[in-house]
C-alpha positions in Angstrom: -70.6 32.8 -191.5 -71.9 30.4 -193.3 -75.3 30.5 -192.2 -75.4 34.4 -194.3 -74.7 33.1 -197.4 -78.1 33.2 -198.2 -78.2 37.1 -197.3 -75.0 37.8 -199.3 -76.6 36.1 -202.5 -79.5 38.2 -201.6 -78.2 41.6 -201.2 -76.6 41.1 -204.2 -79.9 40.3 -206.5 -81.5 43.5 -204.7 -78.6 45.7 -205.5 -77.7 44.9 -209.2 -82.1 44.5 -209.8 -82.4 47.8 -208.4 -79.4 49.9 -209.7 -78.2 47.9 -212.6 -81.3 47.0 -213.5 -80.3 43.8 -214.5 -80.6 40.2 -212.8 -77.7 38.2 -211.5 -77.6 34.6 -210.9 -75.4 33.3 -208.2 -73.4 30.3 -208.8 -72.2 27.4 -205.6 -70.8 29.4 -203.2 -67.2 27.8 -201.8 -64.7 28.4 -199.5 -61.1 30.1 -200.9 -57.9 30.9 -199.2 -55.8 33.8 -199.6 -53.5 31.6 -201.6 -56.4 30.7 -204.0 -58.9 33.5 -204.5 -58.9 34.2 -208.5 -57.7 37.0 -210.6 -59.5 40.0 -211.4 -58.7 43.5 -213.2 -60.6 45.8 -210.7 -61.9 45.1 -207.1 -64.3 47.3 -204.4 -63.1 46.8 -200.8 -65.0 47.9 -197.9 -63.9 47.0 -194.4 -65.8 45.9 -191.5 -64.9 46.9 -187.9 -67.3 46.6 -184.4 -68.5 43.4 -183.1 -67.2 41.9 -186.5 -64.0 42.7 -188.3 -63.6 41.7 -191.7 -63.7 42.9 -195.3 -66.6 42.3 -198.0 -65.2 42.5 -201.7 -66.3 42.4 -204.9 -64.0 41.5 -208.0 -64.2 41.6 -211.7 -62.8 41.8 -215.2 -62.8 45.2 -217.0 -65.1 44.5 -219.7 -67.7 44.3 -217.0 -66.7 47.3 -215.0 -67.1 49.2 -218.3 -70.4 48.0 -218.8 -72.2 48.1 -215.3 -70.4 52.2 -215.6 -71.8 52.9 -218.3 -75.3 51.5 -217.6 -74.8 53.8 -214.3 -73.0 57.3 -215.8 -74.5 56.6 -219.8 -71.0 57.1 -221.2 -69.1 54.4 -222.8 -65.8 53.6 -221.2 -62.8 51.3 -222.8 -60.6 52.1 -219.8 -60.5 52.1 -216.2 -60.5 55.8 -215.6 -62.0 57.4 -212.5 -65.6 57.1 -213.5 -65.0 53.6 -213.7 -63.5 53.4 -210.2 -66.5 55.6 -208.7 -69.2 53.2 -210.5 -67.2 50.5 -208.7 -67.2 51.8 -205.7 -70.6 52.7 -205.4 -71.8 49.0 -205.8 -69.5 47.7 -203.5 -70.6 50.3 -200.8 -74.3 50.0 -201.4 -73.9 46.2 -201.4 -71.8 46.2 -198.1 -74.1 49.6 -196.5 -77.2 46.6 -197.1 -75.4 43.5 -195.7 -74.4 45.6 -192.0 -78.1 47.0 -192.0 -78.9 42.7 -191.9 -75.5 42.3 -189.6 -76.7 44.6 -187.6 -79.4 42.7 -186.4 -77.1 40.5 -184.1 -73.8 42.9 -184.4 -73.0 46.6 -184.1 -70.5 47.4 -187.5 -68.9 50.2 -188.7 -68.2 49.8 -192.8 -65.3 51.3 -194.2 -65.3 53.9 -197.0 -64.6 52.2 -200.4 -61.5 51.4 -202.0 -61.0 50.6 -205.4 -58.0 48.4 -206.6 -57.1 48.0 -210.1 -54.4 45.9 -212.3 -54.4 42.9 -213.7 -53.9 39.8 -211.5 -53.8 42.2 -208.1 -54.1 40.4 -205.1 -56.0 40.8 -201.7 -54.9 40.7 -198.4 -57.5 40.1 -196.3 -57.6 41.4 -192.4 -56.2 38.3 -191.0 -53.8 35.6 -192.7 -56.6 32.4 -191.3 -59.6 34.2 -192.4 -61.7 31.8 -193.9 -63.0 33.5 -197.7 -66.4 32.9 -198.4 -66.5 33.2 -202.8 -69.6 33.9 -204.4 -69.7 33.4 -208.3 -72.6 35.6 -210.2 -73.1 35.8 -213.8 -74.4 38.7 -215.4 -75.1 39.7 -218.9 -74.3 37.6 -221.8 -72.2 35.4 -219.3 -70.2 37.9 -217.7 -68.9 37.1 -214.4 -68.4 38.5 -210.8 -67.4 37.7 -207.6 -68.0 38.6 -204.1 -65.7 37.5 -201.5 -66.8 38.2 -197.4 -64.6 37.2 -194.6 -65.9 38.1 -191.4 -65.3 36.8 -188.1 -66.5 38.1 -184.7 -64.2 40.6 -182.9 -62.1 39.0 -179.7 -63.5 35.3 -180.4 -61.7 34.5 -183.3 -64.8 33.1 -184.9 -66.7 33.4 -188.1 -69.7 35.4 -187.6 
């Protein structure tokens, strides 16, 4: 998997330049375990099934979910209603809907409609207990930060793609 980190970092510029309209940094990508992957208020989940399982997530803090909804609905939002859970929805698919059109290039994948989890602190439990978490930092903003979290191995081997 490691040898995509490039594409997820990628992906990520394109989508937030094109539909934010705003530019992203990526910080040192690293390796997390389940026990370890940080805190957020709201997360998009989109699962991966086909010649890869896995899940692609991204997390962040509600101050930036209401920002990044309001840049995409033009209404301010101080909670985490369902607009807020659409906008994040809609990143996370359209990040994950680019990264299987690259996947796809060596693997056929079938993405998983969105799901949105929200609460302080949630966790995520990833398809399998030894998947190894790839966690990519991005800054955004005025230092805002986000994170997205891929763990995909190839279906049967028990290998990372």
């Amino acid at each position: 998997m490691e040898k995509y980190i490039q594409s997820f970092i990628d992906v990520c510029k394109n989508v937030f330049r094109e539909l934010i309209n705003a530019e992203i940094e990526a910080g040192r990508p690293y390796f997390s375990s389940q026990m370890s992957y940080p805190s957020w208020d709201i997360s998009g989940i989109i699962g991966i099934t086909g010649d890869a399982c896995g899940a692609i997530v991204i997390s962040l803090k509600k101050p930036l979910a209401f920002k990044l909804t309001e840049i995409l609905t033009g209404k301010v939002h101080d909670s985490v209603d369902d607009e807020v859970v659409d906008s994040i929805g809609e990143i996370i698919n359209i990040v994950s809907g680019n990264l299987k059109l690259y996947f796809e290039r060596e693997y056929r994948l079938v993405i998983s409609l969105p799901t949105v989890v929200r609460g302080n602190d949630h966790t995520i439990q990833w398809p399998h207990s030894n998947a190894r978490i790839i966690c990519i930092p991005f800054s955004i903003f005025d230092g805002d930060v986000f994170f997205l979290a891929v763990a995909i191995e190839s279906a049967g081997s028990g290998t990372n793609a």
